[in-house]
N, CA, C and O of each residue as an XYZ file, in Angstrom:
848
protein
N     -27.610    -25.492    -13.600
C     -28.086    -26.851    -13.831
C     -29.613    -26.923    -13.794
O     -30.216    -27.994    -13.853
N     -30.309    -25.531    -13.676
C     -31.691    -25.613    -13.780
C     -32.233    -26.254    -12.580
O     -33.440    -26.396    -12.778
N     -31.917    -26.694    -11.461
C     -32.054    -26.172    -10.106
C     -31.986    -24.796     -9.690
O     -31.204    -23.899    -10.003
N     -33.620    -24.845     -8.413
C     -33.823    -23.617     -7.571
C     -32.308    -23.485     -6.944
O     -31.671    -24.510     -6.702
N     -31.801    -22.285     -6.709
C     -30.469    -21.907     -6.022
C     -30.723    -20.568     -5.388
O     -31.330    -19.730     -6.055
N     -30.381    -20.320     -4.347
C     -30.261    -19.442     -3.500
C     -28.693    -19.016     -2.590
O     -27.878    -19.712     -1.984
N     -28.820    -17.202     -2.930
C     -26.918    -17.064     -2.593
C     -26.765    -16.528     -1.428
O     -27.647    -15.705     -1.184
N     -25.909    -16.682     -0.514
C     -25.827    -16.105      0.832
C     -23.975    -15.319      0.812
O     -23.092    -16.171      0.712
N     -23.539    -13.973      0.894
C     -22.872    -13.464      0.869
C     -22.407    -13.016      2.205
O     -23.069    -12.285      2.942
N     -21.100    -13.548      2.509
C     -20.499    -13.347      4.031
C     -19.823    -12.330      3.809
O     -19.260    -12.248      2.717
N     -19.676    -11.171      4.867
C     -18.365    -10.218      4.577
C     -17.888    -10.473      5.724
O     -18.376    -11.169      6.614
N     -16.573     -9.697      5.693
C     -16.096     -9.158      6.877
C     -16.171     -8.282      7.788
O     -16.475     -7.239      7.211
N     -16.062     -8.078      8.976
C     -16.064     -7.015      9.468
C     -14.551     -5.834      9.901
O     -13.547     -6.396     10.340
N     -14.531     -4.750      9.786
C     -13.141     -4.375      9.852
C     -12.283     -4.770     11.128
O     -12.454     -4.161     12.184
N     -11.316     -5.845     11.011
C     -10.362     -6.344     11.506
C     -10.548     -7.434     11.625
O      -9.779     -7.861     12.486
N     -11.348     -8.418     11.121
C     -11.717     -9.724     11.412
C     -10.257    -10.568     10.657
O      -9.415    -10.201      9.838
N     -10.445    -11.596     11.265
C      -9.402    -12.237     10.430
C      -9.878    -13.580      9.430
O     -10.432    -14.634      9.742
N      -9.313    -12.948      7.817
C      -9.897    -13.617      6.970
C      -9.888    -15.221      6.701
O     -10.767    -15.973      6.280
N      -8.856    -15.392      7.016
C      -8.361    -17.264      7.311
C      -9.119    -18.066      8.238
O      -9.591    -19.202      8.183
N      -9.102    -17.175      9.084
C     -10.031    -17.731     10.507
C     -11.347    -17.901     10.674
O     -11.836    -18.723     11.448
N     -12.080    -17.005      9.837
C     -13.301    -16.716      9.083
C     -14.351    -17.887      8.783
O     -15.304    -18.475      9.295
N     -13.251    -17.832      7.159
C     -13.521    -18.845      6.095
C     -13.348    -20.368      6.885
O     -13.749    -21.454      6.468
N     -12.743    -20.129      7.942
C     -12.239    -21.449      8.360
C     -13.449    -22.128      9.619
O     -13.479    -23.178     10.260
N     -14.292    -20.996      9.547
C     -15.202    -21.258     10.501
C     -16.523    -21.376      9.943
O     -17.473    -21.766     10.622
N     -16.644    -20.968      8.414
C     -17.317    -20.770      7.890
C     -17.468    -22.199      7.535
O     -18.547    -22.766      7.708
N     -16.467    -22.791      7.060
C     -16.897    -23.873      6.024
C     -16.693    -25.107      6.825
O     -16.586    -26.163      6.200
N     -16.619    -25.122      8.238
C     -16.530    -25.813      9.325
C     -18.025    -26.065      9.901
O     -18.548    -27.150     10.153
N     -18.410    -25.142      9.999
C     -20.507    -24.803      9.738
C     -20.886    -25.318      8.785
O     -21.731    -26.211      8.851
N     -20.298    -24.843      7.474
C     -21.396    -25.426      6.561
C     -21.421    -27.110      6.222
O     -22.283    -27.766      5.638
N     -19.761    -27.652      6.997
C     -20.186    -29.019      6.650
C     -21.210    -29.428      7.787
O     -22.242    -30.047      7.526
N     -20.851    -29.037      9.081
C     -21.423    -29.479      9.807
C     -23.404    -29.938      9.920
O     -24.139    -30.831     10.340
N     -23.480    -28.259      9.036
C     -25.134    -27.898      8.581
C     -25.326    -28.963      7.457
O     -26.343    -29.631      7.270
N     -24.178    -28.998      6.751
C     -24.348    -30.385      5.458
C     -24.762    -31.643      5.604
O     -25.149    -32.321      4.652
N     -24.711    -32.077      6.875
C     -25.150    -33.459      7.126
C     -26.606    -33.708      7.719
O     -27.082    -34.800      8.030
N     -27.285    -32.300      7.820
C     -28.598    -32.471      8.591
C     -29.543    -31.798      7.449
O     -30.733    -31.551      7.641
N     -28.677    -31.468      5.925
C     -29.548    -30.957      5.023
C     -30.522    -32.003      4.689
O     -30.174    -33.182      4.764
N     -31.751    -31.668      4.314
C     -33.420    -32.637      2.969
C     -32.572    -32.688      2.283
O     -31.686    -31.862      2.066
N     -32.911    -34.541      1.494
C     -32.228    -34.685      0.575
C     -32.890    -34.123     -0.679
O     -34.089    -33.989     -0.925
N     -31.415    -33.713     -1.687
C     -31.636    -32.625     -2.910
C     -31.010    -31.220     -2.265
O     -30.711    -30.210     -2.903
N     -30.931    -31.364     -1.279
C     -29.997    -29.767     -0.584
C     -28.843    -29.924     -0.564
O     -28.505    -31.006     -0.084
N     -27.937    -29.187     -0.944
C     -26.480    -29.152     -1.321
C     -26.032    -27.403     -1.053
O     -26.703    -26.376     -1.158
N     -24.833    -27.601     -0.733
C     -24.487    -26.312     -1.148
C     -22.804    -26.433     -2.086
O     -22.184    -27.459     -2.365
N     -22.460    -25.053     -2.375
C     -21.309    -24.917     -2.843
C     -20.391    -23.205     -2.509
O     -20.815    -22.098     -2.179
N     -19.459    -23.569     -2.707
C     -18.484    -22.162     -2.295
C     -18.089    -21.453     -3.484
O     -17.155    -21.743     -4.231
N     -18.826    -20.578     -3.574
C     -18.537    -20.065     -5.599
C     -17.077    -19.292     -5.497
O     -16.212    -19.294     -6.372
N     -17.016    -18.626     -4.206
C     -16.145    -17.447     -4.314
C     -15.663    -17.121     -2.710
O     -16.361    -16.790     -1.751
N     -14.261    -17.335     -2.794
C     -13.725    -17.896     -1.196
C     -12.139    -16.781     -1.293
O     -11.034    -17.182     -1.659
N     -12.485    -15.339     -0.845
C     -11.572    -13.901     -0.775
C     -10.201    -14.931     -0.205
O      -9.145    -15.011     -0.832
N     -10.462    -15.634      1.029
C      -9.449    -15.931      1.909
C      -8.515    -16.541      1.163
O      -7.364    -16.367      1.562
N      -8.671    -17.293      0.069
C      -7.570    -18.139     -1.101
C      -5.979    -17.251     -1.223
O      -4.810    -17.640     -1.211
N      -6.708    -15.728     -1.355
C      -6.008    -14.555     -1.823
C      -5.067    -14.461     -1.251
O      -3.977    -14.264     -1.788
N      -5.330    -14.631      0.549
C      -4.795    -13.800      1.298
C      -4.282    -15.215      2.082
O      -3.829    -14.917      3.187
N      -4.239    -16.450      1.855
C      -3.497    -17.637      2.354
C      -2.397    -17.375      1.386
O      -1.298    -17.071      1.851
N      -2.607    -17.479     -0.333
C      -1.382    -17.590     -0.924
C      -0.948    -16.292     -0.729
O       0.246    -16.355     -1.021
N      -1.126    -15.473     -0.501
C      -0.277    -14.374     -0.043
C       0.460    -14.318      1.720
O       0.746    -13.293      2.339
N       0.575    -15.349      2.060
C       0.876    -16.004      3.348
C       2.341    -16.770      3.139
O       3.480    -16.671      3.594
N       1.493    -17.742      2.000
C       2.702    -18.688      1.402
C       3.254    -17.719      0.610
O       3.472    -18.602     -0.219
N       3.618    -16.893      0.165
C       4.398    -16.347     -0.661
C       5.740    -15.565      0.175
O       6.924    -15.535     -0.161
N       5.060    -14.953      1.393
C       5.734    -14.194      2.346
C       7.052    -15.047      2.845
O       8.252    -14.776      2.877
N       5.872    -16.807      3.414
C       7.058    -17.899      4.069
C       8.131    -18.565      3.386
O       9.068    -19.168      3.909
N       7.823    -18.339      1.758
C       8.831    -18.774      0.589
C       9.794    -17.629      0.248
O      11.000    -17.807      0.076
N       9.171    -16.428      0.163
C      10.585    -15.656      0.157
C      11.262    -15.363      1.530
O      12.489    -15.413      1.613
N      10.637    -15.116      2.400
C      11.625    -15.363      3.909
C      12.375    -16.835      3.675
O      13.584    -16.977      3.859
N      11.799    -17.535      3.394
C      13.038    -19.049      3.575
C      13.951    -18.802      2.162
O      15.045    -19.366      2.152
N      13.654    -18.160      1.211
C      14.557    -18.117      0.437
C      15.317    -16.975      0.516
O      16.357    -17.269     -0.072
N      15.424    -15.466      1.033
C      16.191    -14.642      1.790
C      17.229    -15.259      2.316
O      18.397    -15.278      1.926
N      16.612    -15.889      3.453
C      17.702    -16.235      4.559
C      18.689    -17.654      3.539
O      19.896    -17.760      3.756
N      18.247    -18.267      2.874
C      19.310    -19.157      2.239
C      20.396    -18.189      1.405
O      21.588    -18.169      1.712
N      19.782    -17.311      0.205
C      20.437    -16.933     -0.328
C      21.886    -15.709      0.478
O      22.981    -15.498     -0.042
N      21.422    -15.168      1.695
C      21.693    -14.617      2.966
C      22.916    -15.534      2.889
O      23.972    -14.980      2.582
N      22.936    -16.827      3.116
C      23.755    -17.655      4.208
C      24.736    -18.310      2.748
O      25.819    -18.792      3.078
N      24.482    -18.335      1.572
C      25.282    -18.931      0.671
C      26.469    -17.772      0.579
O      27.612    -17.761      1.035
N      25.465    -16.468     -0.468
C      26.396    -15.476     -0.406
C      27.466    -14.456      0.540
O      28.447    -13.834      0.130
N      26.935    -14.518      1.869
C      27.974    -13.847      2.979
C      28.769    -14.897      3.159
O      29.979    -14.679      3.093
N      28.336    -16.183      3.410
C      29.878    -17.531      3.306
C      30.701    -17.335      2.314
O      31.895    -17.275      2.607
N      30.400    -17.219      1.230
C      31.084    -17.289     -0.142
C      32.225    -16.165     -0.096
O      33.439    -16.209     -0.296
N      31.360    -15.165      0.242
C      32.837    -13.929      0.103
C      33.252    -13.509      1.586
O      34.024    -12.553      1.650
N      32.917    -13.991      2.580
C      33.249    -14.072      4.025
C      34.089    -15.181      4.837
O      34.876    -15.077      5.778
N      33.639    -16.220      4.143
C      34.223    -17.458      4.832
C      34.267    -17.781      6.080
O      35.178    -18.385      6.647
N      33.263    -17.379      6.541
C      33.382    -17.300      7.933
C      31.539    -17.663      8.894
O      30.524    -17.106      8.474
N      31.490    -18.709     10.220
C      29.884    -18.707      9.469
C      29.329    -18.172     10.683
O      28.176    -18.382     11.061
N      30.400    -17.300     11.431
C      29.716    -16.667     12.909
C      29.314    -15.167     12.193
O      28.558    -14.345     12.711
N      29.878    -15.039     11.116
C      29.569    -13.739     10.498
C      28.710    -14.116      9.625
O      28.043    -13.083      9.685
N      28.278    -14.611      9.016
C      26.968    -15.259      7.943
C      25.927    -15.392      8.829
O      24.794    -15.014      8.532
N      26.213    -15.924      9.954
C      24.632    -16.026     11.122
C      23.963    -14.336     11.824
O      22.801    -14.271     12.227
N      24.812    -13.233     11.857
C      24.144    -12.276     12.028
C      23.406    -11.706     11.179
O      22.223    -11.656     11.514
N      23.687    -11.211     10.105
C      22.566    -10.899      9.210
C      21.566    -11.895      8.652
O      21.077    -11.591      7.563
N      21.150    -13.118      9.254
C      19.922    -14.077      9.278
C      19.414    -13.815     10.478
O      18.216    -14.082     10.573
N      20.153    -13.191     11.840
C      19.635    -13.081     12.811
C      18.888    -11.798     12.697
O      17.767    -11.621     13.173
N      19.568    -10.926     12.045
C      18.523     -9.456     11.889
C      17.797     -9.442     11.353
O      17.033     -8.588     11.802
N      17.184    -10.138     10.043
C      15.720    -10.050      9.227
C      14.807    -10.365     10.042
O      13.919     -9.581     10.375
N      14.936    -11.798     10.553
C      13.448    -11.765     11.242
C      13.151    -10.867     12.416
O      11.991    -10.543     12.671
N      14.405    -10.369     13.292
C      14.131     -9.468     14.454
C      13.669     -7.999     13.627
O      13.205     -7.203     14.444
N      13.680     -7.559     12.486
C      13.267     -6.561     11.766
C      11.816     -6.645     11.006
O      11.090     -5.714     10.659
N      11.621     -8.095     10.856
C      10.187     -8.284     10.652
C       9.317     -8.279     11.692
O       8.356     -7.509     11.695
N       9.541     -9.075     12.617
C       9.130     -9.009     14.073
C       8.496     -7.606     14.569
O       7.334     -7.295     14.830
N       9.590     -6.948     14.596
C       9.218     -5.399     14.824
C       8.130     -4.730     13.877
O       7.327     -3.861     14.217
N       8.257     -5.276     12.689
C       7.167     -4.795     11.535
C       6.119     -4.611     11.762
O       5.515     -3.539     11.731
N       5.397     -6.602     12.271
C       4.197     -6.740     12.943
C       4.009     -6.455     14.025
O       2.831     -6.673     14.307
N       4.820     -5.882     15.207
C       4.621     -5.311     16.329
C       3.607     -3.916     16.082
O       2.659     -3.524     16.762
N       4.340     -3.221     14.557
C       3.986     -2.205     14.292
C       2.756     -2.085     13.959
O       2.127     -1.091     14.320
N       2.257     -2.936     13.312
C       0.792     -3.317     12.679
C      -0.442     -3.083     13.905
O      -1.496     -2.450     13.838
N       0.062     -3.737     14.843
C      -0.638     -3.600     16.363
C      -0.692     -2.808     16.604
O      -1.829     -2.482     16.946
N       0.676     -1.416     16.711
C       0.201     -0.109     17.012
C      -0.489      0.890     16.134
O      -0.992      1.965     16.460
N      -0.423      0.408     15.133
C      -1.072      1.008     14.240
C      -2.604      1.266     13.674
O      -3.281      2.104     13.079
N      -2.689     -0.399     14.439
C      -4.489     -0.516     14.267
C      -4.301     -1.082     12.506
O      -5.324     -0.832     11.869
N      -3.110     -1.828     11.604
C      -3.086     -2.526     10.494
C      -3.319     -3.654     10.403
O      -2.690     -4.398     11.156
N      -4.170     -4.171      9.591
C      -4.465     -5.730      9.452
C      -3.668     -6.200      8.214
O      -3.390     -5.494      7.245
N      -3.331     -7.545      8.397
C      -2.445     -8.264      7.288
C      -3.708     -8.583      6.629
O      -4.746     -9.110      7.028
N      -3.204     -7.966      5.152
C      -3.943     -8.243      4.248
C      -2.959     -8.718      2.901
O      -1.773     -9.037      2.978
N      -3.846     -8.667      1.584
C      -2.811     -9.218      0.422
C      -1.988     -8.063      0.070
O      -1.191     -8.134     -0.865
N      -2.161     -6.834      0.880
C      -1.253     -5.664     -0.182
C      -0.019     -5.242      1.359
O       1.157     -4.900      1.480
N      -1.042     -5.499      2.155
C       0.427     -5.301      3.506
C       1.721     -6.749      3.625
O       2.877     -6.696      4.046
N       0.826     -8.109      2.990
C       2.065     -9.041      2.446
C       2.598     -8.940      1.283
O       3.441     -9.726      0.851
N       2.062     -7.775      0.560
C       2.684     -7.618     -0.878
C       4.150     -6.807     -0.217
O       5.317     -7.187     -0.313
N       3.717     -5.830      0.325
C       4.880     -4.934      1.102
C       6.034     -5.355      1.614
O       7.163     -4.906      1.416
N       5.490     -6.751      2.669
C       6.404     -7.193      3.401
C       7.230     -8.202      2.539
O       8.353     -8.634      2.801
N       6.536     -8.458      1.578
C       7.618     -9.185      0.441
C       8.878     -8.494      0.295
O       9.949     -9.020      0.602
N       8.773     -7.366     -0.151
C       9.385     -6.336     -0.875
C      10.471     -5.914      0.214
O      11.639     -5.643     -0.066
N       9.798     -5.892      1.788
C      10.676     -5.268      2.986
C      11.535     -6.298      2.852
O      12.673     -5.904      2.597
N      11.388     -7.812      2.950
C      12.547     -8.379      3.194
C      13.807     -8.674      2.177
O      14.909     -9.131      2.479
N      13.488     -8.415      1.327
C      14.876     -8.251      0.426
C      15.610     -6.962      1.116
O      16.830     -6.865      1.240
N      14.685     -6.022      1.528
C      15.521     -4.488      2.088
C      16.081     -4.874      3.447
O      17.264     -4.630      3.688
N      15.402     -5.389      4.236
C      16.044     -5.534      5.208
C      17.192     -6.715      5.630
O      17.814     -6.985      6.658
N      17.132     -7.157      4.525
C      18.878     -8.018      4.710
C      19.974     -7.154      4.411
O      20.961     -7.395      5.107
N      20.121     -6.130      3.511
C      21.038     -5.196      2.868
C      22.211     -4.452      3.763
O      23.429     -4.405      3.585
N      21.168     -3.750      5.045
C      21.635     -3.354      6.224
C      22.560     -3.911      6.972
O      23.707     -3.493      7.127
N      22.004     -5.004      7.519
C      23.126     -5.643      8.290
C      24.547     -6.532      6.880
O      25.767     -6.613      7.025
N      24.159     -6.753      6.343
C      25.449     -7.108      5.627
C      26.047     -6.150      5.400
O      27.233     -6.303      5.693
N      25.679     -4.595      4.765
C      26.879     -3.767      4.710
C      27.720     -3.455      6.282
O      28.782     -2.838      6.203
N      27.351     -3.778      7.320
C      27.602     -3.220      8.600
C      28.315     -4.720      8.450
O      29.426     -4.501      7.966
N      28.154     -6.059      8.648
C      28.980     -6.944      8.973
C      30.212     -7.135      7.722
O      31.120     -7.965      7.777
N      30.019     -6.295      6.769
C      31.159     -6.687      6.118
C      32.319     -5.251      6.121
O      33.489     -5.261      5.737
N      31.686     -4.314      6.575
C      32.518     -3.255      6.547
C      33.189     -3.594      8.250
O      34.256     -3.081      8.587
N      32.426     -4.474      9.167
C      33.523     -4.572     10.098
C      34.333     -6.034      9.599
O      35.457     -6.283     10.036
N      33.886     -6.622      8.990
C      35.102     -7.806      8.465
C      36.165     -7.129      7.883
O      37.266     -7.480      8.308
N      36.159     -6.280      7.052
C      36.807     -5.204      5.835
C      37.821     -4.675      7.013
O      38.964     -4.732      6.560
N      37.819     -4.294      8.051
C      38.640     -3.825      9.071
C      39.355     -4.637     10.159
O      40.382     -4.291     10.742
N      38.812     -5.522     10.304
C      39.394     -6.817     10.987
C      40.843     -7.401      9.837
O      41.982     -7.757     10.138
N      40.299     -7.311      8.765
C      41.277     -7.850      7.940
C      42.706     -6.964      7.659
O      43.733     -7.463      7.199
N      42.508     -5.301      8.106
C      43.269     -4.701      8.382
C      43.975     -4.740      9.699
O      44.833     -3.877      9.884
N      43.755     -5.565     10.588
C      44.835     -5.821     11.901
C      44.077     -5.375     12.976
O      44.577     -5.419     14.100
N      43.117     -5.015     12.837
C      42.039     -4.362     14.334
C      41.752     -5.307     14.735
O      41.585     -6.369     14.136
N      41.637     -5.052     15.913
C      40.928     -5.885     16.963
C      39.298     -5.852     16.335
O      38.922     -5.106     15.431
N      38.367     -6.964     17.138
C      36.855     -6.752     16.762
C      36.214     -5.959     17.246
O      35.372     -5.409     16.536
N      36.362     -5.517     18.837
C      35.416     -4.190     19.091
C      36.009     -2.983     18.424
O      35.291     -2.134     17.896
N      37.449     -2.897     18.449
C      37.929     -1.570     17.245
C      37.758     -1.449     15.844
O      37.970     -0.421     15.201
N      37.305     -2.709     15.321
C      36.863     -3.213     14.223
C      35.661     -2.446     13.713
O      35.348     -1.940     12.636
N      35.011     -2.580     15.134
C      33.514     -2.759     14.782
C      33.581     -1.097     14.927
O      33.656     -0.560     13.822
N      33.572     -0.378     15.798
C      33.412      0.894     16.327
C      34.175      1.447     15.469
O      34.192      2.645     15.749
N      34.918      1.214     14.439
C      35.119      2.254     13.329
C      34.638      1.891     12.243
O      34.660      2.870     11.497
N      34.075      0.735     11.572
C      32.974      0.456     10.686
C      31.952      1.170     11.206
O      31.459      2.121     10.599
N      31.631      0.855     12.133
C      30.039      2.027     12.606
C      30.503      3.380     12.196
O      29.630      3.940     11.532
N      31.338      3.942     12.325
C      31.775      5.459     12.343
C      31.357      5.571     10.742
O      30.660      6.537     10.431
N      31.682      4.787      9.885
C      31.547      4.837      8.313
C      30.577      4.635      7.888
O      30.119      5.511      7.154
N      29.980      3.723      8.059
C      28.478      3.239      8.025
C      27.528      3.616      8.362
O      26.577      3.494      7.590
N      27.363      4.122      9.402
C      26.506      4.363      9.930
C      25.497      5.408      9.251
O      24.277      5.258      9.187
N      26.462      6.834      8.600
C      25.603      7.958      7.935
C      24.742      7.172      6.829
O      23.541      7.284      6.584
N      25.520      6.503      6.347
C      24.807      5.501      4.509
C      23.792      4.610      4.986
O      23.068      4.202      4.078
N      23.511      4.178      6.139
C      22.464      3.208      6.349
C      21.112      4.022      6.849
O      19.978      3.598      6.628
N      21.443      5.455      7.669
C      20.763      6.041      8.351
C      19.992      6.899      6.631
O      18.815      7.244      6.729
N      20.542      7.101      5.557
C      20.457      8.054      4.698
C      19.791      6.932      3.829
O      18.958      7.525      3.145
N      19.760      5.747      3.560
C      19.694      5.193      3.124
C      17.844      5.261      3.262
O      16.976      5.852      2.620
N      17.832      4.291      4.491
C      16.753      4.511      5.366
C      15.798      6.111      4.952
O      14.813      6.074      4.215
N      16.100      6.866      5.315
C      15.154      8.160      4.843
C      15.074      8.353      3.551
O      14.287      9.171      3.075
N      15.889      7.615      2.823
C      15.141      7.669      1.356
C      14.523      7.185      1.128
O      13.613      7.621      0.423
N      14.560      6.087      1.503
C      13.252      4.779      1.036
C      11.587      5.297      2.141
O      10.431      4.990      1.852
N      11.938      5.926      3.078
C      10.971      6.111      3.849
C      10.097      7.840      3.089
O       8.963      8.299      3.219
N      11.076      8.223      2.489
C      10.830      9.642      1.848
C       9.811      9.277      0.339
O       8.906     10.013     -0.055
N      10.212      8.055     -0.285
C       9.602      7.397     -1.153
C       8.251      6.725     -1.221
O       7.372      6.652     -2.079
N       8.451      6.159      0.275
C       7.180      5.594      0.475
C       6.081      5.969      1.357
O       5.016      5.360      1.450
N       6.376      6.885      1.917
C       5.284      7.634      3.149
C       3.912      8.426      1.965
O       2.705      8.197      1.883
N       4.827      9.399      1.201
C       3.960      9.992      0.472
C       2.863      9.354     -0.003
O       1.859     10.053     -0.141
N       2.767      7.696     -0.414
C       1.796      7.267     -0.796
C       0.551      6.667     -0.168
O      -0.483      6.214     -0.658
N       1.053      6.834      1.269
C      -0.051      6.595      2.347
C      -0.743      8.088      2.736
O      -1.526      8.404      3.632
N      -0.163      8.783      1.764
C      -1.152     10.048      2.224
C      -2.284     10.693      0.980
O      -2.861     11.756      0.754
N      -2.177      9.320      0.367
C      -3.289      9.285     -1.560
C      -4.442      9.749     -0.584
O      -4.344      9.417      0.598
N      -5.863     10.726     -1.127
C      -6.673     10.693     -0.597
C      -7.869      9.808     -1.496
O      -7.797      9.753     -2.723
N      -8.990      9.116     -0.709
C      -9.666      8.375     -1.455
C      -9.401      7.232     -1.597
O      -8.334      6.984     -1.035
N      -9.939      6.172     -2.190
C     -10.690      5.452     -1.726
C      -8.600      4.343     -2.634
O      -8.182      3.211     -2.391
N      -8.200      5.079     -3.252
C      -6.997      4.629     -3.989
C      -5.787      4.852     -2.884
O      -4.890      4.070     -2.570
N      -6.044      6.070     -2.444
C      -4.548      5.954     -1.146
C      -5.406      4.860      0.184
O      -4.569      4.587      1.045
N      -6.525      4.350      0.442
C      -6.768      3.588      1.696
C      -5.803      1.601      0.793
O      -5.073      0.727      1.261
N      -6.236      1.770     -0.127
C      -5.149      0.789     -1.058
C      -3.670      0.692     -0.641
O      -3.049     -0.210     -0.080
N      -3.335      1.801     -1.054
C      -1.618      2.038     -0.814
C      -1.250      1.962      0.664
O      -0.429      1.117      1.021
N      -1.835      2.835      1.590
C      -1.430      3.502      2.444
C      -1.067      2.104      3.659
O      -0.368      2.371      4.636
N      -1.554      0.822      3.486
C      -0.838     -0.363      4.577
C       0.331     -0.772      3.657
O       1.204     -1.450      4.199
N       0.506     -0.435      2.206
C       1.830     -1.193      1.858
C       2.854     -0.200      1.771
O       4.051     -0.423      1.955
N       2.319      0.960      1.468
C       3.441      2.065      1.973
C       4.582      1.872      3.070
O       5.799      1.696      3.018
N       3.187      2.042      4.568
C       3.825      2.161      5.831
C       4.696      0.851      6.407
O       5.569      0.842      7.275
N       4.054     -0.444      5.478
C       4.844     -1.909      5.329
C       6.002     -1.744      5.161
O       6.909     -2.289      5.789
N       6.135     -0.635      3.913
C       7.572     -1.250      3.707
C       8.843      0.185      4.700
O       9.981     -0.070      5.096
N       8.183      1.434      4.823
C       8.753      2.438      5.230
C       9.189      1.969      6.574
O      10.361      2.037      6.944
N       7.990      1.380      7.464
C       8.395      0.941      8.571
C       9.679     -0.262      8.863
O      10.731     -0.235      9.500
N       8.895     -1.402      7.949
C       9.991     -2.085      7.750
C      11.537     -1.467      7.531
O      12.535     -1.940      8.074
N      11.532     -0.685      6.915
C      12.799     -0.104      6.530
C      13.909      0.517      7.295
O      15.139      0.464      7.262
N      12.722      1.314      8.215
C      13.032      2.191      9.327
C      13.530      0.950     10.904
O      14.162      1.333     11.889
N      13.118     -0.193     10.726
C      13.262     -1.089     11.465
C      14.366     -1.810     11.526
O      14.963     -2.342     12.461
N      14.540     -1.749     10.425
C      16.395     -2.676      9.529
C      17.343     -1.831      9.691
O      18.501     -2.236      9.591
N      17.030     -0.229     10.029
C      18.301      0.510     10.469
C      18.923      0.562     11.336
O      20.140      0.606     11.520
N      17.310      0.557     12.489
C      17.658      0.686     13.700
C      18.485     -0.547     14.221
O      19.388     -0.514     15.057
N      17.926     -1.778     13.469
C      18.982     -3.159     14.161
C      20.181     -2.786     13.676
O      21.225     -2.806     14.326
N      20.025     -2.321     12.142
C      21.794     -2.493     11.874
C      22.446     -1.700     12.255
O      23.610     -1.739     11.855
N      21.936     -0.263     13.485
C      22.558      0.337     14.203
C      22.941     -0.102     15.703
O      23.786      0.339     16.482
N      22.211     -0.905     15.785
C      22.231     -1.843     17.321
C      22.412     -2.903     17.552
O      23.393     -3.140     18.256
N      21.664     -3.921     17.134
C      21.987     -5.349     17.171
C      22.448     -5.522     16.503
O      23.578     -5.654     16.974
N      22.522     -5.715     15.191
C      24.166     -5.612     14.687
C      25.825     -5.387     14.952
O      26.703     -6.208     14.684
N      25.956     -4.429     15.381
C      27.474     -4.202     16.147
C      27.556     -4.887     17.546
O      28.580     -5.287     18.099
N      26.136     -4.950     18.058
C      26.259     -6.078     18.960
C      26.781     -7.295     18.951
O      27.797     -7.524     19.607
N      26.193     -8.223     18.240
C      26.451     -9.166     17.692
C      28.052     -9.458     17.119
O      28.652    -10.473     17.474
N      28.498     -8.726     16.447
C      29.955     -8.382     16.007
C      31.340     -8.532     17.205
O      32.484     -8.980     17.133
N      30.623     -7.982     18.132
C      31.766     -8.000     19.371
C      32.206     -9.710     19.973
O      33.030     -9.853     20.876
């Protein structure tokens, strides 16, 4: 507009949190806005955190749409809704564990570690439904539910565990890219491997728990 302009460029520092940031940032600048000479203005040309909010909302829309589609389809061919509520109870205790992991890991949520965790939660519903329907599948044969359950585990159990090391066999390798292209990959890799590795372990444990 042919106004003097002058640019001031904020980064981050490694592990800062980007939402929290921006949110402090532009909390300052109104504040500094009201004590500007008049003709002083500022503006926000270019705001990273946009990225990594809608990649926030994207995570909380497919988790709420998981768990619906979760609770239509196991009713539908289950009929039953104490068995439709465990595998809604295992995704989030498998995400949970995800971000536990992030902590030990020294990983920050960014747009490519919620790209991951997109991707984990379609995987980690899979688990516990084959485990709650292979013990329904045996109940319907005249077993009792803990005999139910403890011989569905006997069957299941190798295919979920095998299952699991494939997807983890798939995705590890790419957290080991060297350069500046595997530091890219290597949080959505371990996103989803971990995740993966997390959905077994429930649908080896809390799962048949739950069942009894």
């Amino acid at each position: 507009d042919g106004k003097p302009a002058a640019a001031i460029s904020i980064a981050l520092v490694p592990g800062a949190n980007a939402l929290e940031t921006a949110r402090l940032v532009k909390t300052r600048l109104t504040r500094l806005a009201s004590e500007f000479p008049q003709g002083l203005d500022y503006r926000i040309v270019y705001d990273s955190s946009a990225f990594v909010e809608a990649s926030v909302e994207e995570v909380l829309h497919t988790f709420v749409e998981a768990l619906v589609l979760v609770l239509i389809v196991v009713f539908l061919f289950l009929q039953n809704w104490r068995t439709t509520l465990i595998p809604m109870l295992a995704v989030p205790v498998s995400l949970i564990a995800t971000f536990a992991a992030f902590q030990l890991l020294g990983f920050t949520i960014n747009t490519l570690s919620l790209f991951g965790m997109v991707l984990a939660i379609g995987i980690v519903v899979d688990d516990a439904i084959v485990v709650v329907e292979a013990v329904e599948h045996k109940m319907s044969q005249g077993l009792a539910v803990r005999d139910a359950t403890i011989k569905a585990m006997e069957e299941v159990q190798g295919p979920v565990v095998a299952i699991a090391l494939i997807l983890a066999a798939v995705f590890i390798p790419m957290g080991f890219i060297p350069g500046v292209t595997g530091q890219l990959y290597k949080q959505f890799a371990v996103t989803v491997a971990v995740s993966t590795m997390f959905s077994a372990l429930v649908a080896l444990t809390l799962t048949p728990a739950l069942c009894l």
